[in-house]
C-alpha positions as CSV (number, residue, x, y, z in Angstrom):
1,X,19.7,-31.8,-22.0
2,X,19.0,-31.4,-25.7
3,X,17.9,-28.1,-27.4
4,X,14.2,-27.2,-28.3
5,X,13.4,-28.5,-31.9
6,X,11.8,-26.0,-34.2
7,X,8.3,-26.5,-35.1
8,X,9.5,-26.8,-39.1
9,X,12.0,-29.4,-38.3
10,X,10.0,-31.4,-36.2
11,X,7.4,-31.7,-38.8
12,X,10.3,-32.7,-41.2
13,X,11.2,-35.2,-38.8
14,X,7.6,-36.7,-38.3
15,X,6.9,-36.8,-42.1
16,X,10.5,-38.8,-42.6
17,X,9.7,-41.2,-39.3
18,X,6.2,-41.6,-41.0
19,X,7.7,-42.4,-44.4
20,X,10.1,-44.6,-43.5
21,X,7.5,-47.0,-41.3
22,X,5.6,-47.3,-44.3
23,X,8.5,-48.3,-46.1
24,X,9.1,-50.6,-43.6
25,X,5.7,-52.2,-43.0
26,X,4.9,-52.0,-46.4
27,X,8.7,-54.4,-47.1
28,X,7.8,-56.4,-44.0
29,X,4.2,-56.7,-45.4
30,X,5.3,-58.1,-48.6
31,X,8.1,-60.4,-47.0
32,X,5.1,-62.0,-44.9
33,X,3.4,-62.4,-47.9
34,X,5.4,-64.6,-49.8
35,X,5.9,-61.8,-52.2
36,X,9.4,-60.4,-53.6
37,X,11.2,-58.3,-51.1
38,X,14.3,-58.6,-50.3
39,X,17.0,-56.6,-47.5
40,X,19.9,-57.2,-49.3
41,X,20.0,-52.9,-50.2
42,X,18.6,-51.7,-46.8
43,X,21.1,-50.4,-44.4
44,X,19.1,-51.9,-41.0
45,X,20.1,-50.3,-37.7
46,X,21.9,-53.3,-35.6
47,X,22.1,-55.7,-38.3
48,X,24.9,-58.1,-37.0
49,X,22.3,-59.4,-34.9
50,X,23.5,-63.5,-35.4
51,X,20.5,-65.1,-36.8
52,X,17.9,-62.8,-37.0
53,X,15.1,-63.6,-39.8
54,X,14.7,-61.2,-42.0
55,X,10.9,-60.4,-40.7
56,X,12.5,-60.2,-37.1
57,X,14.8,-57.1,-38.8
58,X,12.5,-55.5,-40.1
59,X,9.6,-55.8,-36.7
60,X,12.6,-54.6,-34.6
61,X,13.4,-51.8,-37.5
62,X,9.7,-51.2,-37.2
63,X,9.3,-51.0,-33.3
64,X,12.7,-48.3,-33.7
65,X,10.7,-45.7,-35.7
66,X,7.7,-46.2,-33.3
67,X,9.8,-45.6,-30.4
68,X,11.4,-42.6,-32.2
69,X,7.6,-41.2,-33.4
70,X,6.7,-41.0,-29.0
71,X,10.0,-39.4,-28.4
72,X,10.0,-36.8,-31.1
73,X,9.5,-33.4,-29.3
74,X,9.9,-35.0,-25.9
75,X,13.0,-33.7,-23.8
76,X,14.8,-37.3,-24.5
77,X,14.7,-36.6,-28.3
78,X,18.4,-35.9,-30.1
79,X,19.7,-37.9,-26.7
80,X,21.2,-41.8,-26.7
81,X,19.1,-44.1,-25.1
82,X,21.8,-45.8,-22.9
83,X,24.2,-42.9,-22.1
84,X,22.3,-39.7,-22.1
85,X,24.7,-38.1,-24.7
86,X,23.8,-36.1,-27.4
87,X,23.3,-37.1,-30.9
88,X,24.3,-34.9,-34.1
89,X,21.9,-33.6,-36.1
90,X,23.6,-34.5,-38.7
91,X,23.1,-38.2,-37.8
92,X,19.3,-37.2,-37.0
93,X,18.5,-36.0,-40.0
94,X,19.8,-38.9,-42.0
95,X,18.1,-41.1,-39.2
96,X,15.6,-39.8,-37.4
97,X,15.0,-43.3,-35.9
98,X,18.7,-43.5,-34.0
99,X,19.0,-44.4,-30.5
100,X,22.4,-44.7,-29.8
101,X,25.2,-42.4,-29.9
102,X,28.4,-44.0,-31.9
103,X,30.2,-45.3,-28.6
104,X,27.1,-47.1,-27.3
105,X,26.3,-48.5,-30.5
106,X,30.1,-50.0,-31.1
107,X,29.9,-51.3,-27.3
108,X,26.3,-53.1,-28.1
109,X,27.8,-54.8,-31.1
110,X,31.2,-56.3,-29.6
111,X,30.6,-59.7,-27.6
């Protein structure tokens, strides 16, 4: 079970999950439109995913930071999405968008 959030850090949280889905849809916006933007800087979560476009990164990027903005405050915040585990808030506040903790994310990634 994770730990309560405080009501500044959750509003820290929600202002960098906001932030970064604009960044995203604004990049994914600009990709769709034929204009210049390019990946090749971005550090996407999962990105050894074999033949993904880049539009499909950035969609799934996209849907991430949704899913992250419904579980913010919720009881499942903080916690992996396949084990239960906790995450660090160290890793949190870097990326509030993370799902998985470090072992589940390794295991997802190997064939």
């Amino acid at each position: 079970m994770s730990t309560p959030i405080s009501a500044d850090r959750l509003a820290h949280l929600r202002r960098d999950l906001g932030r970064k889905g604009m960044e995203v849809n604004d990049k994914l916006t600009r990709l769709l439109g034929s204009q210049n933007a390019t990946l090749q800087t971005w550090k996407l979560p999962q990105e050894e995913t074999p033949g993904e476009k880049p539009e499909e990164k950035l969609r799934r990027f996209l849907d991430q930071i949704s899913r992250a903005q419904k579980r913010l405050g919720s009881p499942q915040w903080g916690l992996c999405v396949a084990c239960g585990a906790g995450l660090a808030d160290a890793v949190l506040d870097e990326a509030p968008w993370q799902e998985l903790c470090n072992a589940c994310a390794s295991a997802e990634a190997s064939p």
